[in-house]
NUBA-39970 format. One line per 5 residues: number of its first residue (from 1); their letters; for each residue x, y, z of N, C-alpha, C. Coordinates in nm, 4 decimals, always signed. Last residue first. Example, Ala and Ser with C-alpha at 12.3 -4.5 7.8 and 13.67 -1.06 7.14 Angstrom:
REM residues 2
2) SA) +1.2850/-0.2250/+0.7080/+1.3670/-0.1060/+0.7140/+1.2900/+0.0030/+0.7870 | +1.3190/-0.5690/+0.7800/+1.2300/-0.4500/+0.7800/+1.3200/-0.3300/+0.7800
END
This chain:
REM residues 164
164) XXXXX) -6.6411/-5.3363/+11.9775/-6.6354/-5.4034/+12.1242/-6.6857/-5.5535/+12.1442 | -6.5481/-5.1505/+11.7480/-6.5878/-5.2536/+11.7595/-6.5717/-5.2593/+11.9423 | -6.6688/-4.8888/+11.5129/-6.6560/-4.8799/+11.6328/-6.6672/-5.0220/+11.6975 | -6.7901/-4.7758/+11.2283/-6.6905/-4.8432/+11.2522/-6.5994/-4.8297/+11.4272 | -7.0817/-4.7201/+11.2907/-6.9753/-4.5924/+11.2817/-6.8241/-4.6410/+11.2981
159) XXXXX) -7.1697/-4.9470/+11.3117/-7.2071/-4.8535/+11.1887/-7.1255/-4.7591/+11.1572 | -7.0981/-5.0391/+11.5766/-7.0124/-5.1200/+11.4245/-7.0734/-5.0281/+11.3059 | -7.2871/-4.9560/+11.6736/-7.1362/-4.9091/+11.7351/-7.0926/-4.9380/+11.5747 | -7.5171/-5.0739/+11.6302/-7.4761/-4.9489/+11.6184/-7.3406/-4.8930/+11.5955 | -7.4431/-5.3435/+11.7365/-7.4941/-5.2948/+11.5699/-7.4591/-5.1576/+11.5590
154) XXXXX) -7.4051/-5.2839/+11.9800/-7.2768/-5.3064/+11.9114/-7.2883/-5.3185/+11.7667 | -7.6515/-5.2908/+12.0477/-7.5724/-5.1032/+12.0732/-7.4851/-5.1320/+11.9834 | -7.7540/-5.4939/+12.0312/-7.8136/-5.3783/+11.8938/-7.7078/-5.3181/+11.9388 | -7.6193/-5.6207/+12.1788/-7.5788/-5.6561/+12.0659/-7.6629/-5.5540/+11.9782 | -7.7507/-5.5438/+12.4378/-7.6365/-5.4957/+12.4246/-7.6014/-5.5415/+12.3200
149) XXXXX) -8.0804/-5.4333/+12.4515/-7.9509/-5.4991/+12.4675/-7.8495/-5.4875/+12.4366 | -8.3047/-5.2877/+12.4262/-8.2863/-5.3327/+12.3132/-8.1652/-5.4427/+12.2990 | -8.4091/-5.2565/+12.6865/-8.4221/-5.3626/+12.6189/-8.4213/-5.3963/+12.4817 | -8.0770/-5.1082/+12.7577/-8.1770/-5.0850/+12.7857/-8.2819/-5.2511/+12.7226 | -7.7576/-5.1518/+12.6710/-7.8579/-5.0800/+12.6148/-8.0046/-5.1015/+12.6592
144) XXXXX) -7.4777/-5.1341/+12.8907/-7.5566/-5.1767/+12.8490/-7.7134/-5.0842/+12.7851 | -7.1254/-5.1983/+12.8470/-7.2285/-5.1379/+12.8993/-7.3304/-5.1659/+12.8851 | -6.8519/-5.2699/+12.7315/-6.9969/-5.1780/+12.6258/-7.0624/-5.1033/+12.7196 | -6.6407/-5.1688/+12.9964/-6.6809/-5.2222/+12.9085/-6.7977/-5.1974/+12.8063 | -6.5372/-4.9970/+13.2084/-6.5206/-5.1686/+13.2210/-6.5794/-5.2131/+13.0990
139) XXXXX) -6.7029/-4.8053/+13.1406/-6.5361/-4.7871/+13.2132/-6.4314/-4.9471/+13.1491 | -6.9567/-4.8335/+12.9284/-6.8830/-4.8365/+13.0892/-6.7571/-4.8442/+13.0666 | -7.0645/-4.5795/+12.6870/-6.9773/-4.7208/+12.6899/-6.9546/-4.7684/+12.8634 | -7.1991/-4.4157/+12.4165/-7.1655/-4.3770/+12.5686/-7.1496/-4.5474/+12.6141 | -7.3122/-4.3938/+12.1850/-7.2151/-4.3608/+12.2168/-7.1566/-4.3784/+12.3427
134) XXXXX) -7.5544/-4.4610/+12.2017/-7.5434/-4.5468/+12.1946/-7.3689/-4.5521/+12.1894 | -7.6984/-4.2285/+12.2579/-7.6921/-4.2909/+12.4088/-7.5695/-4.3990/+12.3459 | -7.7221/-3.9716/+12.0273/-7.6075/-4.1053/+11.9942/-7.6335/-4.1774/+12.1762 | -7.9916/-3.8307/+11.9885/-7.8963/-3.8394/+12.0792/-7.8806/-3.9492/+12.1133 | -8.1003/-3.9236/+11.7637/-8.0983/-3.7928/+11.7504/-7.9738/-3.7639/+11.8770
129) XXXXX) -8.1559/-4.2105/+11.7738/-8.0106/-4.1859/+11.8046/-8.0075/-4.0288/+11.7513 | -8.3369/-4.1273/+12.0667/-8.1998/-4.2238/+11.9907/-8.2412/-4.2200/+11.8780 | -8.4768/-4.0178/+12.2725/-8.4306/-3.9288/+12.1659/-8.3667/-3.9949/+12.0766 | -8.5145/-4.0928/+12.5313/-8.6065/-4.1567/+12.4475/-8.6183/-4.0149/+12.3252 | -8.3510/-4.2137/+12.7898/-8.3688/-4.1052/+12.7110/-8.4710/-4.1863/+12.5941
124) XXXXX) -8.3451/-4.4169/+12.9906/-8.4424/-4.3248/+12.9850/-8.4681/-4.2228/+12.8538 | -8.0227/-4.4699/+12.9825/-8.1000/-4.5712/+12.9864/-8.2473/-4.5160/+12.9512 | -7.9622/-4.2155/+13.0159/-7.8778/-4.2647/+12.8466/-7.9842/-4.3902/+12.8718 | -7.9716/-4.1579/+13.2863/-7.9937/-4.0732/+13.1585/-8.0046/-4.1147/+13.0363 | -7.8300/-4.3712/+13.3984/-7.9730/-4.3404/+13.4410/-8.0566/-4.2521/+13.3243
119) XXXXX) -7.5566/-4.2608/+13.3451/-7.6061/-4.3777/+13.3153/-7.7871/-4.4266/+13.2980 | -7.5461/-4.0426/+13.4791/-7.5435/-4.0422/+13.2741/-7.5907/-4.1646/+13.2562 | -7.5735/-4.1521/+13.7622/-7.6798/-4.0251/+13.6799/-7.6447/-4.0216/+13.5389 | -7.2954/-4.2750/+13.7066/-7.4062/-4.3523/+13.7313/-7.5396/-4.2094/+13.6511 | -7.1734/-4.0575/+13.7128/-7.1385/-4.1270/+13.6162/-7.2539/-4.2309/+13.6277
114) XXXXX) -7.0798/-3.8173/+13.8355/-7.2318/-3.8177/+13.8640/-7.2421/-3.9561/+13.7078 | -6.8037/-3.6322/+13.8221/-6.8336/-3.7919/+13.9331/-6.9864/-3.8497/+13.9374 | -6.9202/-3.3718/+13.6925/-6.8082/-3.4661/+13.6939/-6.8355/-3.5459/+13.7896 | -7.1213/-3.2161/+13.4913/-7.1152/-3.2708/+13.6624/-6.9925/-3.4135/+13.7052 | -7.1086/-3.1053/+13.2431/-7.0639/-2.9919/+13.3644/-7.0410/-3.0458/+13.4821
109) XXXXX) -7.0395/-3.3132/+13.0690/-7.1972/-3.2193/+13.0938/-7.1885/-3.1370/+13.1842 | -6.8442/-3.3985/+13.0925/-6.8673/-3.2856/+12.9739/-6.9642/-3.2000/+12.9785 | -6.9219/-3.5711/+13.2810/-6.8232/-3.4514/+13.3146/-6.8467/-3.3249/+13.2001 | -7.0667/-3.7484/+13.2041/-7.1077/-3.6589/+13.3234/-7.0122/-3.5323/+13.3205 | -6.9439/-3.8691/+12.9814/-7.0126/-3.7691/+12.9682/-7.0946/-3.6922/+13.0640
104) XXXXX) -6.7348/-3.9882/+13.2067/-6.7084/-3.9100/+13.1116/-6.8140/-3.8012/+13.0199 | -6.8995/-4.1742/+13.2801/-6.8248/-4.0719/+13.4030/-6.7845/-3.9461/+13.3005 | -6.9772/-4.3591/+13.1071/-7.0609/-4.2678/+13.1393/-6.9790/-4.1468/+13.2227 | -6.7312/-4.2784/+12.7828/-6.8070/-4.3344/+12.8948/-6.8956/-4.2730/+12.9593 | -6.7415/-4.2055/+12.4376/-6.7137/-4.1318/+12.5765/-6.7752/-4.3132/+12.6978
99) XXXXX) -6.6265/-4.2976/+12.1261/-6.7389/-4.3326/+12.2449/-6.7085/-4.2282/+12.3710 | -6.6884/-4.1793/+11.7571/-6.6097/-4.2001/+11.9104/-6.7145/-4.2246/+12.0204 | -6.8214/-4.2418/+11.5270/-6.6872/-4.3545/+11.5814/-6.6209/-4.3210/+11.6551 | -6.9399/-3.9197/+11.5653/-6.9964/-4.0400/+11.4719/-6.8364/-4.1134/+11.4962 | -6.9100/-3.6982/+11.8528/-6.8760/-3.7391/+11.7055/-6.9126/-3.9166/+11.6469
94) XXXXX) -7.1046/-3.5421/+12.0877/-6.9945/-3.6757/+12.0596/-6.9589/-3.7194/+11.9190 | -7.2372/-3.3403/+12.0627/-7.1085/-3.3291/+12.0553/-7.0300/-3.4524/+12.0308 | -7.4384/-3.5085/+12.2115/-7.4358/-3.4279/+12.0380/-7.3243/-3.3823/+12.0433 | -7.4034/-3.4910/+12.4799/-7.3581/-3.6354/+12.3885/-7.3710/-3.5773/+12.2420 | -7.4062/-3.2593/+12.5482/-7.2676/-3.2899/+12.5598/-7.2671/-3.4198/+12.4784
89) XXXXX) -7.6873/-3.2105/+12.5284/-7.6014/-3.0921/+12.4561/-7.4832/-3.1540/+12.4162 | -7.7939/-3.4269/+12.7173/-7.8368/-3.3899/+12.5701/-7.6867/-3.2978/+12.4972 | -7.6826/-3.3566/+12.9202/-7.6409/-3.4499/+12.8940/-7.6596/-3.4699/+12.7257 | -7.8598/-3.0762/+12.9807/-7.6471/-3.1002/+12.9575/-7.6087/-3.2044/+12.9034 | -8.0677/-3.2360/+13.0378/-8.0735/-3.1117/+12.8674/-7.8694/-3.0933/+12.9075
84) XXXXX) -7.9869/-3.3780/+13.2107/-8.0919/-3.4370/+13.0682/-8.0508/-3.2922/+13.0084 | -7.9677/-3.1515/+13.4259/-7.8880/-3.2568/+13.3911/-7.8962/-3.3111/+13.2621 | -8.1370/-2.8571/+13.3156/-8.1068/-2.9072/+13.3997/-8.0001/-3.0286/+13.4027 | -8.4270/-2.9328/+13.0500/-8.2948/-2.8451/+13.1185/-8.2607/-2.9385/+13.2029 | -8.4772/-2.9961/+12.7048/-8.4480/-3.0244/+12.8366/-8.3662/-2.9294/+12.8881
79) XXXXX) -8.6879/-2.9670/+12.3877/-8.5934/-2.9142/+12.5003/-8.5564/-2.9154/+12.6419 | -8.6845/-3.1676/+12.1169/-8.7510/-3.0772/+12.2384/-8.6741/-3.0477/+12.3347 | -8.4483/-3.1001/+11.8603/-8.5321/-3.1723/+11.9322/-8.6108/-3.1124/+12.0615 | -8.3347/-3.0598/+11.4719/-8.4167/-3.0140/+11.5939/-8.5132/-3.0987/+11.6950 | -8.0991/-3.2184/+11.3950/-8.2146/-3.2235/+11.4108/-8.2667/-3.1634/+11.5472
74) XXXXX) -7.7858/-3.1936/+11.4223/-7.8813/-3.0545/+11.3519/-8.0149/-3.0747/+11.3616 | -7.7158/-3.4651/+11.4343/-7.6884/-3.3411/+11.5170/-7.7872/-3.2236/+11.5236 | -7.6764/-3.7102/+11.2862/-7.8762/-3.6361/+11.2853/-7.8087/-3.5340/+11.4146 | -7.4703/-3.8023/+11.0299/-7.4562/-3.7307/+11.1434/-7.6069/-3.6214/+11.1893 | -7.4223/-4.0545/+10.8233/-7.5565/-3.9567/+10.8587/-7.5092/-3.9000/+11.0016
69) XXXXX) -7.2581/-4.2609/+10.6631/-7.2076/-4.1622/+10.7473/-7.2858/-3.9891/+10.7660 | -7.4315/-4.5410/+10.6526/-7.4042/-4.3545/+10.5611/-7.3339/-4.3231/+10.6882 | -7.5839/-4.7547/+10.6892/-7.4483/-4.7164/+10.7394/-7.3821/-4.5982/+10.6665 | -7.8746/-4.7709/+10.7148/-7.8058/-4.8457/+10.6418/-7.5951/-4.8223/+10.6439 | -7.9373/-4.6065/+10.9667/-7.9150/-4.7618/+10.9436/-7.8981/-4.8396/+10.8647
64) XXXXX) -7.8778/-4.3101/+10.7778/-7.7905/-4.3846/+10.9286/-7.7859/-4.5486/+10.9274 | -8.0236/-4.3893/+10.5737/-7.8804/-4.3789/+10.5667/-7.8601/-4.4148/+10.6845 | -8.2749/-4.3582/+10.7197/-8.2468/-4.5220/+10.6551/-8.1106/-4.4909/+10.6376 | -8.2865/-4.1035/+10.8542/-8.2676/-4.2607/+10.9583/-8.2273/-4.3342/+10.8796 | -8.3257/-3.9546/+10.6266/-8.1314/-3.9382/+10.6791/-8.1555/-4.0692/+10.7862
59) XXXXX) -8.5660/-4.0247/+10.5666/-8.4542/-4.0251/+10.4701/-8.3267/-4.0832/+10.5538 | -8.7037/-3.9707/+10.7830/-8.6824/-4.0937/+10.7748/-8.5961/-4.1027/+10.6629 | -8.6517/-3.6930/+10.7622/-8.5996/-3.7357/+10.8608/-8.5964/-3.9015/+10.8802 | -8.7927/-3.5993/+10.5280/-8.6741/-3.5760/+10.5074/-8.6036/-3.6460/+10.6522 | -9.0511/-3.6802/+10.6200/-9.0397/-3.7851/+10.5016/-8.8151/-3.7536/+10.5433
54) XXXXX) -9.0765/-3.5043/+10.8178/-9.1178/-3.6444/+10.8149/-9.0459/-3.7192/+10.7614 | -9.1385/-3.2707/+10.6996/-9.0213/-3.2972/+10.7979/-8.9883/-3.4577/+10.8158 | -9.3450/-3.3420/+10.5139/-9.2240/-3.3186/+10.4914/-9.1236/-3.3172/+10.5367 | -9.5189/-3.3340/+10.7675/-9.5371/-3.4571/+10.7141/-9.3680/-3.4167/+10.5744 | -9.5479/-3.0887/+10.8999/-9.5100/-3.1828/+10.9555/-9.4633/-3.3655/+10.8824
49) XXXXX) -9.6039/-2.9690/+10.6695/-9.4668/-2.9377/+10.6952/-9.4296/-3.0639/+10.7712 | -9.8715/-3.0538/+10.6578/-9.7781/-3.0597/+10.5156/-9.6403/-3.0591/+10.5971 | -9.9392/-3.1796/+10.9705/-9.9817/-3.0545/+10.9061/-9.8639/-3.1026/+10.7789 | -10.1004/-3.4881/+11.0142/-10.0357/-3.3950/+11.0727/-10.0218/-3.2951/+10.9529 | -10.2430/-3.6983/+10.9566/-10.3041/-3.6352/+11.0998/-10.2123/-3.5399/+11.0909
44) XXXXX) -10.0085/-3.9699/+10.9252/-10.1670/-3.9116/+10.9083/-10.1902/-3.7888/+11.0021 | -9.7355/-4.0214/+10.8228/-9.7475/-3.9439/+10.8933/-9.9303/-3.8409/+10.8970 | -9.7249/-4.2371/+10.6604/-9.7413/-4.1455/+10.5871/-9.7822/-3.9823/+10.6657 | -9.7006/-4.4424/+10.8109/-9.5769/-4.4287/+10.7577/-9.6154/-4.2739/+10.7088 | -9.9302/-4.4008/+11.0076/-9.8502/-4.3673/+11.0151/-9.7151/-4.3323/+10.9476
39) XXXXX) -10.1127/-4.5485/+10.7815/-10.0896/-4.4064/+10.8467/-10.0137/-4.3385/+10.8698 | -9.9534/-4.8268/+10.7813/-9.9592/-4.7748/+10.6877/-9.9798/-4.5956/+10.6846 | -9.7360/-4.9003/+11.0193/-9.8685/-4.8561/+11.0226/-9.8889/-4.7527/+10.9160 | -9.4761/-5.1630/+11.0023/-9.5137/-5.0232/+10.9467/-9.7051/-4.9954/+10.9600 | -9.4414/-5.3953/+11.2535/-9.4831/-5.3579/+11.1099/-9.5031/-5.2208/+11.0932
34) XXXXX) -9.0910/-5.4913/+11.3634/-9.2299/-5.4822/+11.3644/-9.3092/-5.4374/+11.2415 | -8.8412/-5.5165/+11.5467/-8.8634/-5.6029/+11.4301/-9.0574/-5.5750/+11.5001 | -8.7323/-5.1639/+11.5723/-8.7346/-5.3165/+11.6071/-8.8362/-5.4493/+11.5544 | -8.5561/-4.8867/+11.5405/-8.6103/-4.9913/+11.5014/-8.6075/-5.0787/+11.5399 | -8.6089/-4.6479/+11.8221/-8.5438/-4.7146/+11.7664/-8.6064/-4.8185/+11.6661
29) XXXXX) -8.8560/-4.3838/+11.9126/-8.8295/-4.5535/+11.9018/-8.7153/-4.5788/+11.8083 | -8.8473/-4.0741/+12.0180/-8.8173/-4.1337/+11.8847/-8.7895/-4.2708/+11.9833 | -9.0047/-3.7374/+12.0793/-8.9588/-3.8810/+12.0795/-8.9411/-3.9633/+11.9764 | -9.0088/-3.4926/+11.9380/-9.0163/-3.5274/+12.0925/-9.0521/-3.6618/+12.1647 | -8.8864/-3.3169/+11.7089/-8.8700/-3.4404/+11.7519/-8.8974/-3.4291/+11.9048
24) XXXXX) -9.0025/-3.0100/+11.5486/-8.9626/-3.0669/+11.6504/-8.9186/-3.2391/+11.6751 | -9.2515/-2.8877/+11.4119/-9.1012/-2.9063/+11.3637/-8.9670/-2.9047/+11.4603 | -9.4699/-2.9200/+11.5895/-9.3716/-2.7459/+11.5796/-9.2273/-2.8345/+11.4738 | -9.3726/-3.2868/+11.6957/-9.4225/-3.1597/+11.6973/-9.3806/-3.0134/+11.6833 | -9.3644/-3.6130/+11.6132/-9.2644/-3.4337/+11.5703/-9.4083/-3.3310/+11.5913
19) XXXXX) -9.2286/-3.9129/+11.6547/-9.2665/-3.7989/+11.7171/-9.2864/-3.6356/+11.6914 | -9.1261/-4.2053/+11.4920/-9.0238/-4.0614/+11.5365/-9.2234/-3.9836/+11.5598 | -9.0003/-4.5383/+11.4871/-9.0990/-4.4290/+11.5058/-9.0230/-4.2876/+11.5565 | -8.8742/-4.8078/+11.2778/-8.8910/-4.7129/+11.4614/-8.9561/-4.5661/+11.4265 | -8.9009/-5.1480/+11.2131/-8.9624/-5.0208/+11.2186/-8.9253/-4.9448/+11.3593
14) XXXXX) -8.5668/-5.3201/+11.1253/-8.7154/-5.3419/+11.1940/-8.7942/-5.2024/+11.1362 | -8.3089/-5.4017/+11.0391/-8.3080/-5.3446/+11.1849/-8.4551/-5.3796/+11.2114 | -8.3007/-5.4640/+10.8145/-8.2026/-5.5639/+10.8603/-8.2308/-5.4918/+11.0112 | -8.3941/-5.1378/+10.7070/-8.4304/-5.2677/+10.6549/-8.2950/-5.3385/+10.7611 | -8.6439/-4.9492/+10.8408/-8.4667/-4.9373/+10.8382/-8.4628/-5.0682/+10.8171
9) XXXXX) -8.8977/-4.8191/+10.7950/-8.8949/-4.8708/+10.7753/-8.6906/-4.8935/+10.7631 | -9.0879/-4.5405/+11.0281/-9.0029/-4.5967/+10.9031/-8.9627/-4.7336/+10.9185 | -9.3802/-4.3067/+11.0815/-9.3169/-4.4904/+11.1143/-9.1930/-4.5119/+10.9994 | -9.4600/-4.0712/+11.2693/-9.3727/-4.0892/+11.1378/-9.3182/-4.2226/+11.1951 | -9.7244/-3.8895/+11.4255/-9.6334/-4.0011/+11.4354/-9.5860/-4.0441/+11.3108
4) XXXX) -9.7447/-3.5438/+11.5895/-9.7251/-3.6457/+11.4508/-9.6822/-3.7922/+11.4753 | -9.8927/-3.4307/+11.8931/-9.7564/-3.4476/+11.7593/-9.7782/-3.5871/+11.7042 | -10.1516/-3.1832/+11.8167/-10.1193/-3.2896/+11.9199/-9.9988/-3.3657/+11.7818 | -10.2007/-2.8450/+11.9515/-10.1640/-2.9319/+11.8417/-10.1036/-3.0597/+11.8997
END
């Protein structure tokens, strides 16, 4: 079975895409200023459930980016081991308007001083915000978000009333 693509629409953010296989998430795009693929919005190609999972998961995204206090914890996602699947486990734990750093979620994740490796992790992951990366801050400061940059993270941040 080959996985679903679900396009939404998060208004003042763009379109981001979610992934779902088995009633699963196994990737997700952030929104960024683009167009909805009419198909896709409607999740073509994939099984009833897949396309219900669909609809109920771009629900709880537009709350999140419209600023609900949407906590996507409970969404079932694919499964990592090893560093990435600790890092996974320990940033879902991170609560909606708190940040950890990276050294800090190395540690939670079982590997304390490996703060760069969370860093490397949170830059790569391609689960957001099923897993908050956008939680995770430098020592010294925001930090940085990959090429979405560092003023979406602080969009983010500011959703969960969180300023930098």
């Amino acid at each position: 079975m080959s996985p679903t693509l679900v396009q939404y629409d998060a208004p003042g953010w763009g379109v981001g895409e979610i992934w779902l296989e088995r009633g699963v998430v196994v990737h997700s795009e952030l929104p960024r200023p683009r167009r909805v693929s009419p198909r896709a919005a409607r999740g073509a190609g994939g099984s009833a459930a897949a396309r219900t999972l669909g609809a109920n998961l771009v629900s709880r995204l537009q709350g999140f980016f419209a600023g609900d206090a949407e906590e996507l914890r409970g969404v079932r996602l694919t499964a990592f081991d090893g560093f990435d699947g600790a890092c996974i486990q320990a940033l879902r734990r991170v609560r909606r308007g708190q940040v950890v750093t990276y050294g800090e979620l190395a540690a939670l994740a079982g590997h304390a001083g490996a703060a760069r490796a969370a860093g490397t992790f949170c830059g790569r992951c391609a689960l957001s915000p099923f897993v908050p990366t956008h939680r995770v801050v430098g020592s010294a400061g925001i930090g940085s978000y990959g090429s979405l940059g560092v003023d979406y993270k602080r969009r983010l941040l500011a959703l969960e009333g969180v300023s930098f």
